[in-house]
N, C-alpha and C positions, 0 to 999 in steps of 0.2 A: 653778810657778805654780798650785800647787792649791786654788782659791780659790774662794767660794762663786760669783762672778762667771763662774770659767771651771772648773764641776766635772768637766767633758769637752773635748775639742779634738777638734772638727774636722778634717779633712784640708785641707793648704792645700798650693797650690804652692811651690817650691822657690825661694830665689832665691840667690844668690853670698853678697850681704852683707846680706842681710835672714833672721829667725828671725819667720815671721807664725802665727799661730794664731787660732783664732775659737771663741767658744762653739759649745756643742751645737746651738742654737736659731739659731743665725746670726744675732745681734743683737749683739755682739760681739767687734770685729775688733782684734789686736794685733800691732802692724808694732815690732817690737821692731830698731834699727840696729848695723851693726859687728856681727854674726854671724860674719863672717869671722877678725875679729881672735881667735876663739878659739881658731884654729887656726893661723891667720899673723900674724904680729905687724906692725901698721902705723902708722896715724894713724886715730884717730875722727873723721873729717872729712868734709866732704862731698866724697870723692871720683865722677868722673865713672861709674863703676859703682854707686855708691851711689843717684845721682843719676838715674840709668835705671832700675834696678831701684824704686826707691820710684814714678816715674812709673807702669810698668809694673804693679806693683801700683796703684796707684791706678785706672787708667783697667780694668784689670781687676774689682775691685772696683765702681768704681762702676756699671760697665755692669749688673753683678747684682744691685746694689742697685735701679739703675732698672729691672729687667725685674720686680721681686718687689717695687716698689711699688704698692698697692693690695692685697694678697693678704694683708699682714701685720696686719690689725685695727688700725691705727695707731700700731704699735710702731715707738719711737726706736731706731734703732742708732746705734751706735758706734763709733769707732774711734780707738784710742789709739797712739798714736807713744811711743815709749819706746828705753831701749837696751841692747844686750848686755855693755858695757864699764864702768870706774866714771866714764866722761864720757861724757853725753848725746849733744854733738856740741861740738867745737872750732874748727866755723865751714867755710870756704871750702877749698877744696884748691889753699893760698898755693903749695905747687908748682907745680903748673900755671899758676897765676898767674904768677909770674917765670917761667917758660918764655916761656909769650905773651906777655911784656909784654917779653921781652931781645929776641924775635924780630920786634914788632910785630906779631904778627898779631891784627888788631881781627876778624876772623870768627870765631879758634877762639874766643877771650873771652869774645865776645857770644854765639855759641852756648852754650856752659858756662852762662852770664848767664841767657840763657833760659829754660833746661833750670829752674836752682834756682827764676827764679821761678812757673813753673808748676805743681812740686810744691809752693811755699808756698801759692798761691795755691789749688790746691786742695782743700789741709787747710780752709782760710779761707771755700771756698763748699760743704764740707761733703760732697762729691767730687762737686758737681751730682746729689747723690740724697736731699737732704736730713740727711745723716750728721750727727751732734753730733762733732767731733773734740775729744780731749782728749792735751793734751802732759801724759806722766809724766819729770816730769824730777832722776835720783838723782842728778846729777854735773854736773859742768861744766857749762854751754851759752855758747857765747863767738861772738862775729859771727853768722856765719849758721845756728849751731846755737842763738841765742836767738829770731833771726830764725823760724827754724821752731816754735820753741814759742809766741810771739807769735801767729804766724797761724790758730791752732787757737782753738776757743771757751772751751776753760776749759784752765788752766796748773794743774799739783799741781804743786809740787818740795816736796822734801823739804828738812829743816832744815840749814843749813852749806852751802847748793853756793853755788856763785860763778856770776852769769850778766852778760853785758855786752858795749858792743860796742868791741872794743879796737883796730878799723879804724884809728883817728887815729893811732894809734900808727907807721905807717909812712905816714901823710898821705893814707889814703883814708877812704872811709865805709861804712857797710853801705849796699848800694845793690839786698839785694834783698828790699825787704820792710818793713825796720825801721820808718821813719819812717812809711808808710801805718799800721802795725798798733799804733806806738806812740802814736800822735794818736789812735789809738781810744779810748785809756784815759787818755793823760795828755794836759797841754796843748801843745800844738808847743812853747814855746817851751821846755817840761822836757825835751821830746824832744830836740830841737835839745842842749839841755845833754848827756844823757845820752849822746848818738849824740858830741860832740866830744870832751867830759872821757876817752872810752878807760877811763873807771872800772869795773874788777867789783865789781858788790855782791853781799853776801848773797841768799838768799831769805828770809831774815828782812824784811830791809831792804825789797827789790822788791815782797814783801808787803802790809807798811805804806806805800809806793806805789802799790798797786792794781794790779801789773803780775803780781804773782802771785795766783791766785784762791783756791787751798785751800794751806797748809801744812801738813806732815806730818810727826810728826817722823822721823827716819829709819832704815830699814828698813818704814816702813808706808804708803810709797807705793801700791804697791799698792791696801792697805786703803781709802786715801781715793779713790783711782780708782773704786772701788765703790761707795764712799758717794754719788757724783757719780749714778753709772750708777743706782741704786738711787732717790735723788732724783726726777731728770729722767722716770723709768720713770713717778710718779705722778704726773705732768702731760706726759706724751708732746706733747699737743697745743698747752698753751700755749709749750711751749718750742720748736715746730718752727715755730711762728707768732713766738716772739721772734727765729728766724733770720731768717723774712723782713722781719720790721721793719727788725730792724737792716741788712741787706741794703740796705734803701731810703734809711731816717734816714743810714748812713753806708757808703755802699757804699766799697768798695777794688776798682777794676776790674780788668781784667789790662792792659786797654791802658796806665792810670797807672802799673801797675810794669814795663810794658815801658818805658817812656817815661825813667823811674828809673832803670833799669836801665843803659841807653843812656849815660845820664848819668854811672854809674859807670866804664863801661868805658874812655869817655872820657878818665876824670881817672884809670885806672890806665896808661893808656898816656901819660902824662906823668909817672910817677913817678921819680925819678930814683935813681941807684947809693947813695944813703944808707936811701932805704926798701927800696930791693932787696935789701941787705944786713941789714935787719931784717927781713926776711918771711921770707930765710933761716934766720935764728937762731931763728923762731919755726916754721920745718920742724924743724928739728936736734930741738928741744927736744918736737916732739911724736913724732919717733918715738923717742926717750931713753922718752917716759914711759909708751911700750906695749912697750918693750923689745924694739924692731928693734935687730938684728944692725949693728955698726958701718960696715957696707961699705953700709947704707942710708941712713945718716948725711952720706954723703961731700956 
């Protein structure tokens, strides 16, 4: 990534499943996901390590951010979500899901539940430090891995990915995140359409719906990530004031997507042995497509 944006890195801490780097200047932070998969082969998922680790970072980050506001002449930082693998993120860790939901346990669930929506929610209020969050998205993003690009201020994907929320498919819904952050851009009732249909679209497509904000064609992700950065640089002020507008005009609280949230957990502990058995097929098929070892398959 040697790019005019980042012509130095920083030293950053370590995480399992995170690869994070930051400009020279520390205005510029990249939480790149699935770092681990480079070494072990798994699921790009939001597994429950993923899911700490990215809070962890966040609430670390942002504590720094707020300690060195004021001090920075009124410089925009950044931070860009992106990922290590050629899928962004393939959604929810549907394992864990049919564990909990064969064993009824509505606490481990909804803990999980919680956990994702607080990292959404934080990319979404900019980590409480005023941060501009931008989703880089080369590959895949399916349920809860569109869910997390959604909740960021500006979406790049690159040309050809497929993004979408394919929940209906075993009779649930995205429930953490989606529908607050999709009624931001499009109308409930397109949302409503798009969150049941289980359809993946292009980024072409998503684009010409407003749901994606820069396309790129591909392999210049990146490039246009710094277009954004480089933008935003020459009006720092009007744009950390279009957060708080938007903030007011349409706020997305945390209580409403706990509240959501709730709601989802609900309806997956009522799913029955037909979706269960299609949440399975759609474990199988994600660690086939990271090239886990067959005995992880089972």
């Amino acid at each position: 990534m040697a790019t005019a944006t980042l012509e130095k890195l920083a030293s950053a801490p370590r995480y399992a499943t995170l690869r994070t780097a930051e400009s020279a200047d520390g205005t510029v932070h990249w939480c790149h996901m699935h770092a681990d998969l480079a070494t072990s082969p798994g699921r790009a998922c939001f597994k429950p390590a993923l899911v700490d680790d990215i809070l962890q970072y966040q609430a670390l980050l942002g504590d720094r951010l707020r300690r060195d506001q004021g001090r920075d002449g009124g410089t925009l930082t950044h931070v860009v979500l992106a990922s290590d693998c050629d899928a962004f993120n393939l959604g929810g860790d549907l394992e864990y899901f049919c564990d909990a939901i064969r064993r009824q346990d509505r606490a481990a669930l909804y803990a999980y539940a919680q956990q994702c929506v607080r990292g959404v929610h934080a990319f979404h209020a900019g980590l409480d430090a005023g941060a501009h969050s931008i989703a880089l998205v080369q590959g895949d993003a399916l349920g809860g891995g569109f869910e997390a690009a959604l909740s960021c201020h500006t979406i790049v994907a690159e040309e050809g990915v497929g993004m979408g929320l394919p929940e209906v498919l075993f009779d649930l819904f995205p429930g953490m995140g989606a529908y607050s952050f999709l009624c931001k851009r499009i109308t409930p009732h397109k949302a409503e359409q798009l969150m049941l249909s289980g359809e993946v679209l292009s980024s072409e497509e998503l684009h010409k719906m407003g749901l994606v904000d820069v396309l790129a064609p591909r392999g210049q992700g990146v490039l246009a990530v710094e277009e954004v950065i480089r933008a935003n640089r020459r009006i720092p002020h009007a744009r950390a004031a279009m957060h708080k507008v938007r903030a007011m005009a349409q706020p997305v609280t945390l209580d409403e997507m706990m509240a959501i949230t709730g709601v989802w957990v609900d309806t997956a502990l009522q799913l029955g042995e037909k979706s269960m058995r299609t949440m399975e097929r759609l474990v199988r098929a994600q660690y086939r497509r990271h090239g886990a070892p067959a005995a992880a398959q089972a």
